[in-house]
C-alpha positions as a LaTeX table, in Angstrom:
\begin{tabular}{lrrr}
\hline
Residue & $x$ (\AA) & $y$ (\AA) & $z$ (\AA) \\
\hline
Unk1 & 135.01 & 38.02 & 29.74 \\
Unk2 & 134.68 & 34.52 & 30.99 \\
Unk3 & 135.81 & 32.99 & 27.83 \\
Unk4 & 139.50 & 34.83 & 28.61 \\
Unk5 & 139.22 & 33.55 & 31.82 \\
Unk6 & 142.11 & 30.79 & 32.20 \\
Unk7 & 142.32 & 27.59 & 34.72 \\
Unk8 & 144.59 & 29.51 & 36.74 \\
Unk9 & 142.79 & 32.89 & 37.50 \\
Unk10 & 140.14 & 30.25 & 38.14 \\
Unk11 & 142.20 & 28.60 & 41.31 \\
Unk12 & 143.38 & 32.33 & 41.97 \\
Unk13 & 139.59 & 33.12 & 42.39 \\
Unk14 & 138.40 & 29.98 & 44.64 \\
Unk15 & 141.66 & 30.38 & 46.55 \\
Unk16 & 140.29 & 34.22 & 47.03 \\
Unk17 & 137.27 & 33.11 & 48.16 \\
Unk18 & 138.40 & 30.76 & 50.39 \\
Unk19 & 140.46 & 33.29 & 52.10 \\
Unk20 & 137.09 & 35.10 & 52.12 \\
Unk21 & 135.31 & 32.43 & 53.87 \\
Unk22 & 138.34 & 32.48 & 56.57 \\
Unk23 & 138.52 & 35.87 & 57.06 \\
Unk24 & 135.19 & 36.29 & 57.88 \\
Unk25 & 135.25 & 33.44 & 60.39 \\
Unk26 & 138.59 & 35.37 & 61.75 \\
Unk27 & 136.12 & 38.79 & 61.89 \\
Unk28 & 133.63 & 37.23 & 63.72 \\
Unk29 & 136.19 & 35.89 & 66.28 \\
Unk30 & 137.77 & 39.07 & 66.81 \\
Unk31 & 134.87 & 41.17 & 67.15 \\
Unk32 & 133.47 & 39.28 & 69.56 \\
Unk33 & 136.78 & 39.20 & 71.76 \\
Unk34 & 136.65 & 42.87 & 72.01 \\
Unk35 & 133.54 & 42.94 & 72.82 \\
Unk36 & 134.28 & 40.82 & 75.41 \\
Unk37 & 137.60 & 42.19 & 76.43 \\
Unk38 & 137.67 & 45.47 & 75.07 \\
Unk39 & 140.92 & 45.34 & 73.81 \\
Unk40 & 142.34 & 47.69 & 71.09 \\
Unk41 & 144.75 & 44.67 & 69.79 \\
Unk42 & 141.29 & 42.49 & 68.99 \\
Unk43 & 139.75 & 45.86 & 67.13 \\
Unk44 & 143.19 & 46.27 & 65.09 \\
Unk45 & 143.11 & 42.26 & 64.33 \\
Unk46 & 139.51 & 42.79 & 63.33 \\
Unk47 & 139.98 & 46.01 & 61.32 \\
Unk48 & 142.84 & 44.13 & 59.52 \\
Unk49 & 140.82 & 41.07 & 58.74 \\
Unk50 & 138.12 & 43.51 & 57.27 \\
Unk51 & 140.59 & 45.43 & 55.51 \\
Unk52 & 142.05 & 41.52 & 53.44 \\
Unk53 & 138.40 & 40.64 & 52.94 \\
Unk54 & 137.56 & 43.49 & 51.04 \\
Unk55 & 141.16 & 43.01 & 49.07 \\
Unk56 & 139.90 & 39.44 & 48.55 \\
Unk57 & 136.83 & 40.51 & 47.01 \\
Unk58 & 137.90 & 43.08 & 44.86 \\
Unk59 & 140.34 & 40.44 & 43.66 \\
Unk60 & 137.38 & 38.39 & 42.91 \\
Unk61 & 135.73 & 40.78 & 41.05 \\
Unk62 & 138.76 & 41.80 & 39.02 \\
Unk63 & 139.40 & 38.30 & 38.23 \\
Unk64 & 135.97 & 37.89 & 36.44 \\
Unk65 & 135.87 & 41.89 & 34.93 \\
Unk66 & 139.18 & 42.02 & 33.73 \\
Unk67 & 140.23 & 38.61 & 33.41 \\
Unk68 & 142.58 & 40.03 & 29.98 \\
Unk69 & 144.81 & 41.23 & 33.01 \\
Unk70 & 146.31 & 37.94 & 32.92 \\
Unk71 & 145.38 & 36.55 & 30.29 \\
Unk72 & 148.28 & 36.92 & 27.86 \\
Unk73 & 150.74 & 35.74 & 30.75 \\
Unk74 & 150.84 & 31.92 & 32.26 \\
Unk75 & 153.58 & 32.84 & 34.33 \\
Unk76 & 151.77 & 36.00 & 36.12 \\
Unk77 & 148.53 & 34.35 & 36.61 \\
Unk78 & 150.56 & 31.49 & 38.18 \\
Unk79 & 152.31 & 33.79 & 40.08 \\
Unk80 & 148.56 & 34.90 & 41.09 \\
Unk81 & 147.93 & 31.79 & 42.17 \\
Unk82 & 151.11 & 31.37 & 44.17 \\
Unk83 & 150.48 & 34.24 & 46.40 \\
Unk84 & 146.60 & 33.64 & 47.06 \\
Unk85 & 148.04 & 29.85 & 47.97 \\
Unk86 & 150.53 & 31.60 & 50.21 \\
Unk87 & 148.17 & 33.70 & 51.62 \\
Unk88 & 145.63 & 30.85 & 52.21 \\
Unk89 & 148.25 & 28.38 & 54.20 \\
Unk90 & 148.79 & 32.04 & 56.34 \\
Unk91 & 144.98 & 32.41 & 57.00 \\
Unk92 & 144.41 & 28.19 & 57.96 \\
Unk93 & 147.22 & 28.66 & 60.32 \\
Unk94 & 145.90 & 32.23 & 61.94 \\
Unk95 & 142.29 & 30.55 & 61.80 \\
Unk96 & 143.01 & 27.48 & 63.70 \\
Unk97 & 145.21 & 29.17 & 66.22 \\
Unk98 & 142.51 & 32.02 & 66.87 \\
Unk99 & 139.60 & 29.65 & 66.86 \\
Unk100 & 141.40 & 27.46 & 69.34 \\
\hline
\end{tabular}
């Protein structure tokens, strides 16, 4: 499958795993504020992050399984990469202002 795999589900799959990568550092963060504060907004914010970074690696492991998704369609797998982009200026933003 990797010879299907184009340059952009390539991005689309670093950009995934960056969001990884900041998602868990968001986890960690909010996990450890409830267990220091106890609050039930810090376990939603952590459930949430939990619930992207398992969406980010499925992503991951569609993009190398069934790279053929996207493979017949520039447009859609630049589309692909659009919205992990989006989603990783989202998760910078949310990282530095939790970690802050």
């Amino acid at each position: 499958m990797a010879d299907t795999i184009g340059p952009w589900i390539l991005v689309a799959t670093a950009l995934s795993g960056a969001n990884a990568l900041l998602l868990a550092v968001l986890i960690i963060i909010w996990v450890d504020n409830y267990r220091t504060f106890g609050s039930e907004m810090t376990a939603g914010l952590a459930a949430f992050g939990g619930v992207m970074l398992l969406e980010n690696i499925v992503a991951i492991y569609f993009f190398f399984s069934s790279g053929m998704l996207y493979a017949n369609s520039p447009v859609v797998q630049q589309s692909v990469v659009t919205l992990r982009a989006l989603q990783t200026v989202a998760l910078v933003f949310l990282t530095y202002v939790t970690a802050k």
